[in-house]
C-alpha positions in Angstrom: -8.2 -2.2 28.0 -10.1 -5.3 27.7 -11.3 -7.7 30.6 -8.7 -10.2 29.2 -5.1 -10.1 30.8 -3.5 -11.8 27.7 -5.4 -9.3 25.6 -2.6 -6.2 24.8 -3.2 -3.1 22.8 -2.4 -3.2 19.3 0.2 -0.7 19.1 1.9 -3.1 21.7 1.4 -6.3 20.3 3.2 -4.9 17.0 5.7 -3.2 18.8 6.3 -6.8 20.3 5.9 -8.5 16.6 8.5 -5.6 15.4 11.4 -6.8 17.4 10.3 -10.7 16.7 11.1 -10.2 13.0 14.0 -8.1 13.5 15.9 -10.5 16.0 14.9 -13.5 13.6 16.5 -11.8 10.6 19.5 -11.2 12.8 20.0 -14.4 13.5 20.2 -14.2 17.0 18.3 -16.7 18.9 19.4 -20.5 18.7 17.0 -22.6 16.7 14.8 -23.5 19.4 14.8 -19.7 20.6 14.2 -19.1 17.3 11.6 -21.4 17.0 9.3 -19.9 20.3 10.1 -16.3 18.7 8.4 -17.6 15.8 5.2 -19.0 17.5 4.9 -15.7 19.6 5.1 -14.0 16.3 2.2 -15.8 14.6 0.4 -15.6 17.9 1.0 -11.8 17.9 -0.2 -11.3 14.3 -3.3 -13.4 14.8 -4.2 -10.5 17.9 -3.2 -8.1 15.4 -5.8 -9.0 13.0 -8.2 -9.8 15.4 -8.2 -6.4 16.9 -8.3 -5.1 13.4 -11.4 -6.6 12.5 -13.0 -5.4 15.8 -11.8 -1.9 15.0 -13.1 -2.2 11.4 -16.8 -3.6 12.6 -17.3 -0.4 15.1 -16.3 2.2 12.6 -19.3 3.9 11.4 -19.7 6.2 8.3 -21.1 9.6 8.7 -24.0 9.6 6.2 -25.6 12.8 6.6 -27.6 14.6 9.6 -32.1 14.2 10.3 -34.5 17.0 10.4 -33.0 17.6 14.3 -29.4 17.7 13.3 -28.7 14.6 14.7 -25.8 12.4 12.6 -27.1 10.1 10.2 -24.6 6.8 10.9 -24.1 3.1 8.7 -21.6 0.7 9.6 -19.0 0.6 7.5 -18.1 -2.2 4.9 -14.7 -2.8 4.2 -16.3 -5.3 0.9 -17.7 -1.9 -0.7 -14.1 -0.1 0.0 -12.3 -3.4 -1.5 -14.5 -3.3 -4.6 -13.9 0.5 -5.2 -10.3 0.3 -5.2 -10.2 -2.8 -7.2 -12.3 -1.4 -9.4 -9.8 1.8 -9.2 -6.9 -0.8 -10.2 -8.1 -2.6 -13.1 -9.4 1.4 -14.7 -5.8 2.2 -14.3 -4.2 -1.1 -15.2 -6.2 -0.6 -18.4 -4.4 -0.3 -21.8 -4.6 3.5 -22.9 -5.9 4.0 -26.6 -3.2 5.8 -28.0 -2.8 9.7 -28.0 -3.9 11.1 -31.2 -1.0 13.7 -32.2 0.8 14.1 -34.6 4.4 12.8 -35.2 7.2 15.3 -36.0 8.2 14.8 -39.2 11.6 13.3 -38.9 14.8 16.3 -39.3 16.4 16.2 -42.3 20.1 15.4 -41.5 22.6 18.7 -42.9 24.5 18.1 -46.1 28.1 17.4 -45.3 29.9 19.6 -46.9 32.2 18.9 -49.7 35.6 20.6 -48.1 37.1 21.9 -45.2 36.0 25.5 -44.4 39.7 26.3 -44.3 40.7 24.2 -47.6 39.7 26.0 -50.5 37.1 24.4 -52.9 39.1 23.9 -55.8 
């Protein structure tokens, strides 16, 4: 845990940030209840992202192993991961060319027949 007694864990803080939101949509609190619940909220969330982005700076990538076997390491960049699924998004965003098949021919409709099957046909 970190030096910092305000500092919580993550899976804390949104637990917290959880039950914000859901007793704001309830409509619980009085406004100026409602009000603090609120500026605890955006506190919370600002941890939450904060933590986030220290998680995301320590990750490493696994890049391979040297002539001793030792792991190969590069820290990872979330910028590379945002530009491969953005690129991801516009490929399949893209207008398809149209299949090449071919159309069925359209059925021709039955002739109606000219009398009942039980009338004769004269």
């Amino acid at each position: 845990m970190a030096d910092d007694a305000s500092e919580v864990r993550f899976e804390d803080a949104l637990a917290q940030l959880e039950q914000i939101v859901e007793s704001l949509q309830r409509g619980e609190p009085e406004l100026s209840g409602a009000l603090a619940k609120y500026e605890k909220g955006v506190a919370l969330l600002g941890q939450c992202y904060g933590l986030l982005e220290r998680a995301e700076r320590s990750v490493t990538l696994l890049t391979g192993l040297d002539d001793d076997g030792e792991p190969i390491t590069a820290p990872f960049d979330a910028a590379a991961t945002l530009a491969v699924e953005a690129e991801s998004k516009t490929k399949a965003e893209a207008p398809k060319s149209p299949a090449r098949r071919r159309a069925k021919p359209a059925a021709k409709p039955e002739p109606e027949p000219e009398h009942d099957r039980l009338d004769p046909p004269f």
